[in-house]
Short mmCIF file of the C-alpha atoms (twelve columns), coordinates in Angstrom:
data_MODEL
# 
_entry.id   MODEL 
# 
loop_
_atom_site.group_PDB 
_atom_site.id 
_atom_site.type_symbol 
_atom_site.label_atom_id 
_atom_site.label_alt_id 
_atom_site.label_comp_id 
_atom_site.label_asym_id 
_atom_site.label_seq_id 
_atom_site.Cartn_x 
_atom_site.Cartn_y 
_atom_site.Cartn_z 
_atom_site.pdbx_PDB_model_num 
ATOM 1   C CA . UNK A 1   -188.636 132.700 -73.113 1 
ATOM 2   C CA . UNK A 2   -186.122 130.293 -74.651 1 
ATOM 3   C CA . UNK A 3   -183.524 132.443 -74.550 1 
ATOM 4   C CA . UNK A 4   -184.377 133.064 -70.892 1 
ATOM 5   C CA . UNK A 5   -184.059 128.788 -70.608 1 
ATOM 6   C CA . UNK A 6   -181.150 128.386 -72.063 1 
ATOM 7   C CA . UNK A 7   -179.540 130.709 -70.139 1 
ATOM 8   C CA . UNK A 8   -181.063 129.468 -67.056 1 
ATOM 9   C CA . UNK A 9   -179.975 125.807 -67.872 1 
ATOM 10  C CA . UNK A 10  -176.040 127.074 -69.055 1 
ATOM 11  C CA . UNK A 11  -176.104 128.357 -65.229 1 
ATOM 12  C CA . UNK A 12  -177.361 125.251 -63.635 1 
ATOM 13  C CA . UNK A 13  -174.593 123.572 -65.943 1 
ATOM 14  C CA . UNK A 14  -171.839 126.139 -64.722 1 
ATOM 15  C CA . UNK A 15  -172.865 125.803 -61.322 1 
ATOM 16  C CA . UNK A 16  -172.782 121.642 -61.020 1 
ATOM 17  C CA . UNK A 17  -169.328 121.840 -63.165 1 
ATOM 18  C CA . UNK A 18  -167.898 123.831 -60.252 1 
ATOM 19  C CA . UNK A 19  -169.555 122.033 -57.567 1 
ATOM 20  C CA . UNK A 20  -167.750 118.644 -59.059 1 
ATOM 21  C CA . UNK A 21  -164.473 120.242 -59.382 1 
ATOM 22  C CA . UNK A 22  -164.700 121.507 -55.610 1 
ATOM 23  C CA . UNK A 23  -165.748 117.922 -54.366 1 
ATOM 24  C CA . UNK A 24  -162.818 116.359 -57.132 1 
ATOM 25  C CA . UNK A 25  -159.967 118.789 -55.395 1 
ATOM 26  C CA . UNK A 26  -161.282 118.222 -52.355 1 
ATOM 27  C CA . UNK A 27  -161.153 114.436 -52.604 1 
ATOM 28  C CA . UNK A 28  -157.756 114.405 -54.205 1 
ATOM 29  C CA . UNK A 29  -156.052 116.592 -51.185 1 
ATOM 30  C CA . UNK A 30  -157.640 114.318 -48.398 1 
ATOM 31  C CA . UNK A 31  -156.712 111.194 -50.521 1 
ATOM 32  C CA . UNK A 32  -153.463 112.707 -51.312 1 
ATOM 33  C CA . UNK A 33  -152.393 113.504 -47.299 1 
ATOM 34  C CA . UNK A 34  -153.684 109.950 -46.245 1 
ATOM 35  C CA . UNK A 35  -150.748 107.839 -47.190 1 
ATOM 36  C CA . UNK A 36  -147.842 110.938 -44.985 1 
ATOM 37  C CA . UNK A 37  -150.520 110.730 -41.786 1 
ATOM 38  C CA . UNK A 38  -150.044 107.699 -41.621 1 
ATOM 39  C CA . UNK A 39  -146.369 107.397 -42.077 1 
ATOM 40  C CA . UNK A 40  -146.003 110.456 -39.673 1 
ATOM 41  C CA . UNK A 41  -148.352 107.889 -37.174 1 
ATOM 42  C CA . UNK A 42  -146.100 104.960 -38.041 1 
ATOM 43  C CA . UNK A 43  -142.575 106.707 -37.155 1 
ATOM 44  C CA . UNK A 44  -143.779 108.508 -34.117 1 
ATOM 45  C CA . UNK A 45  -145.377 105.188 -32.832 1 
ATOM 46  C CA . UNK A 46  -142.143 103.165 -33.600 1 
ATOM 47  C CA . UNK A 47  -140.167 105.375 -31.809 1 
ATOM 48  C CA . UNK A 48  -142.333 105.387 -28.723 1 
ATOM 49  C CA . UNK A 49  -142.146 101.596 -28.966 1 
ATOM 50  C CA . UNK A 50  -138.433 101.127 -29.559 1 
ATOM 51  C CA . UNK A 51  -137.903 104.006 -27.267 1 
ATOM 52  C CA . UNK A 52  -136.295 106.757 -28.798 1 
ATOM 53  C CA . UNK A 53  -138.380 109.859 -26.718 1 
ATOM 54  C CA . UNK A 54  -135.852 112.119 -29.247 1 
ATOM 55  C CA . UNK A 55  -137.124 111.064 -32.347 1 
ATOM 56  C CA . UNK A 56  -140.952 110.654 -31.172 1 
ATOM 57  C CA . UNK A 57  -140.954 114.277 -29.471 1 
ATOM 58  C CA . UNK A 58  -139.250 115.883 -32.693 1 
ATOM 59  C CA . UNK A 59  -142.859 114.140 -34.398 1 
ATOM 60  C CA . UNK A 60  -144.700 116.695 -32.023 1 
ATOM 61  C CA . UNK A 61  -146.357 119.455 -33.045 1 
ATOM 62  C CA . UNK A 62  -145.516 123.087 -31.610 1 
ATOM 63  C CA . UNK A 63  -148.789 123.065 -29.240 1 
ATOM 64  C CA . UNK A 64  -147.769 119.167 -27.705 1 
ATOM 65  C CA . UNK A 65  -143.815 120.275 -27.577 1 
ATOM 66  C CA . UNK A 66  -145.180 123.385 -25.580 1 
ATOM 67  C CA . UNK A 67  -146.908 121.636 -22.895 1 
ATOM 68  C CA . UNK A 68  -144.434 118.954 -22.468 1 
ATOM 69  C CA . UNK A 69  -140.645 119.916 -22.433 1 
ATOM 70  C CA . UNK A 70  -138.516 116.320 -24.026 1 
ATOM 71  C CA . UNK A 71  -138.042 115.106 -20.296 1 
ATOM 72  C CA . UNK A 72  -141.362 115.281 -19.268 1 
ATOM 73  C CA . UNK A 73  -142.338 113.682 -22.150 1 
ATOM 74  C CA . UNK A 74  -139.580 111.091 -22.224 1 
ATOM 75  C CA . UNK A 75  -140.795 110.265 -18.806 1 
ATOM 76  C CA . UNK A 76  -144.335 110.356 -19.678 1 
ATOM 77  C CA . UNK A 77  -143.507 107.370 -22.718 1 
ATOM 78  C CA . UNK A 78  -140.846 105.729 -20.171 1 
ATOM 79  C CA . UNK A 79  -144.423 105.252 -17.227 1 
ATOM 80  C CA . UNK A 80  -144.806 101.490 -17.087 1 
ATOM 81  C CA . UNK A 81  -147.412 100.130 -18.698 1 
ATOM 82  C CA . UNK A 82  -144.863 100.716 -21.475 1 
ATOM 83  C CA . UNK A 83  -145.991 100.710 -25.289 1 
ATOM 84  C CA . UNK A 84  -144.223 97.557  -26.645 1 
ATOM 85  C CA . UNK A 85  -146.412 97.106  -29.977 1 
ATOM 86  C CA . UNK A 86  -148.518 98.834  -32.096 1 
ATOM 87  C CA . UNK A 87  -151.423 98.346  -34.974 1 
ATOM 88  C CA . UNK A 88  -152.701 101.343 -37.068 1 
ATOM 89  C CA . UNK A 89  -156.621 100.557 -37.597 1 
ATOM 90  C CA . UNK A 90  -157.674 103.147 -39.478 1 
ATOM 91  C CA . UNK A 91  -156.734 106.652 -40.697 1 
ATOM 92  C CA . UNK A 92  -159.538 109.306 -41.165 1 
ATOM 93  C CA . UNK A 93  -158.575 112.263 -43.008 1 
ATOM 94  C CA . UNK A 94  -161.063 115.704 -43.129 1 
ATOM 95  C CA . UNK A 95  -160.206 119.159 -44.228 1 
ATOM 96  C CA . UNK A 96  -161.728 122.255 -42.325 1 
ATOM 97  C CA . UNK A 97  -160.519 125.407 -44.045 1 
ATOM 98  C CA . UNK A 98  -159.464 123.764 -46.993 1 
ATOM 99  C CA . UNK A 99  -156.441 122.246 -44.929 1 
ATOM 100 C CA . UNK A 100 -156.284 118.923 -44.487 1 
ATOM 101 C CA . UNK A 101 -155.967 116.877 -40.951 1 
ATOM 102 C CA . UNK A 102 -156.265 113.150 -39.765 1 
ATOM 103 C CA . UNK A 103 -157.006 110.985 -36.706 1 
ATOM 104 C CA . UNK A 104 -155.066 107.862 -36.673 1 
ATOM 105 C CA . UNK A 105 -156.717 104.856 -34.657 1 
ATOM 106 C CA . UNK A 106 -153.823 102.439 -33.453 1 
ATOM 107 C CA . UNK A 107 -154.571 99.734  -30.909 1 
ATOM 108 C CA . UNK A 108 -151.362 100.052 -28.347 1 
ATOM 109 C CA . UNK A 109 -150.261 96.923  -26.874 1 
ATOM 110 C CA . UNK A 110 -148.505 97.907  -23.297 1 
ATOM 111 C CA . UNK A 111 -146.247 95.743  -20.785 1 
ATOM 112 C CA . UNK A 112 -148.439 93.069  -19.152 1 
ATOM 113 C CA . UNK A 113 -150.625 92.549  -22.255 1 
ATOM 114 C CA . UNK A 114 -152.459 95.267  -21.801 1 
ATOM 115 C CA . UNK A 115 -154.112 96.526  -24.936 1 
ATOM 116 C CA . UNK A 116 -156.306 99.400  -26.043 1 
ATOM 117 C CA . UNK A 117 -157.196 102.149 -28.988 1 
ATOM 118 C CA . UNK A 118 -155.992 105.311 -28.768 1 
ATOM 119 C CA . UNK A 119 -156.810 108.316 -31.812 1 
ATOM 120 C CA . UNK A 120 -153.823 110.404 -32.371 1 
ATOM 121 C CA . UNK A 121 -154.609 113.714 -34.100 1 
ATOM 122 C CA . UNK A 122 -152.250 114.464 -36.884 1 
ATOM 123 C CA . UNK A 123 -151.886 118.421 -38.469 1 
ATOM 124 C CA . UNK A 124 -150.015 119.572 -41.289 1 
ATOM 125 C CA . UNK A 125 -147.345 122.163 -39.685 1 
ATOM 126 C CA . UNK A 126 -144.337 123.856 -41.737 1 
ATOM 127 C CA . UNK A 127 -144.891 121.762 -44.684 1 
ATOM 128 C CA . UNK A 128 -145.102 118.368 -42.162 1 
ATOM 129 C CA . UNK A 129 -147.273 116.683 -40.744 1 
ATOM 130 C CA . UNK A 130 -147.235 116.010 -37.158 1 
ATOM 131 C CA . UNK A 131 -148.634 114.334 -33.855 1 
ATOM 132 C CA . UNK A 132 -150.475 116.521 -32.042 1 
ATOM 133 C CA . UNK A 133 -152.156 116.355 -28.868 1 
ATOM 134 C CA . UNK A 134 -151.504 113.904 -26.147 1 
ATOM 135 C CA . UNK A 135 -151.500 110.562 -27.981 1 
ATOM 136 C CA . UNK A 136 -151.056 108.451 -24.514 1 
# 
């Protein structure tokens, strides 16, 4: 009966040692890709407010860059109410198949004073990360 404890207790052990390592991992890699989605979410937005289309639609993932071509989109960012500022509120960062993505809240100030929040999904494509989605 002991012996039948013990062993029972090693494997409760075994099991909450592994299910602390999985949640430590886990944590590090969604801590760990914070600090690039935003950066990635900081250059693209930038560029979109200084107006470089070419260095915002490189930011694009494959699925946004293959529904808009770089003129559509340049027009698209060019549309008045033009983005003139921006301020990153908060980045959320999950992981769904053990790879990591983020939604970056950023309140867009526009021509006119218009202001409002907008999420922009970021994904982790060819070893970057990305903007994905329509972000206007």
């Amino acid at each position: 009966m002991r012996t039948g404890l013990a062993f029972a207790g090693f494997g409760v052990a075994l099991c909450c040692v592994g299910v602390a390592g999985l949640a430590a991992w886990n944590l590090q890699t969604v801590r760990g890709a914070a600090g690039p989605i935003r950066e990635t979410a900081d250059g693209f937005l930038n560029e979109v407010a200084v107006g470089d289309t070419t260095g915002a639609y490189d930011r694009l993932c494959k699925d946004a860059r293959s529904r808009w071509s770089a003129i559509g989109f340049t027009s698209w960012v060019r549309t008045p109410p033009m983005v003139t500022d921006y301020e990153i509120t908060d980045v959320s960062v999950a992981t769904k198949g053990g790879r990591p993505h983020g939604t970056v809240t950023v309140r867009l100030s526009r021509d006119g004073g218009i202001s409002e929040e907008r999420r922009l999904p970021v994904v982790r494509e060819g070893g970057d990360w990305r903007v994905c989605g329509d972000p206007f």
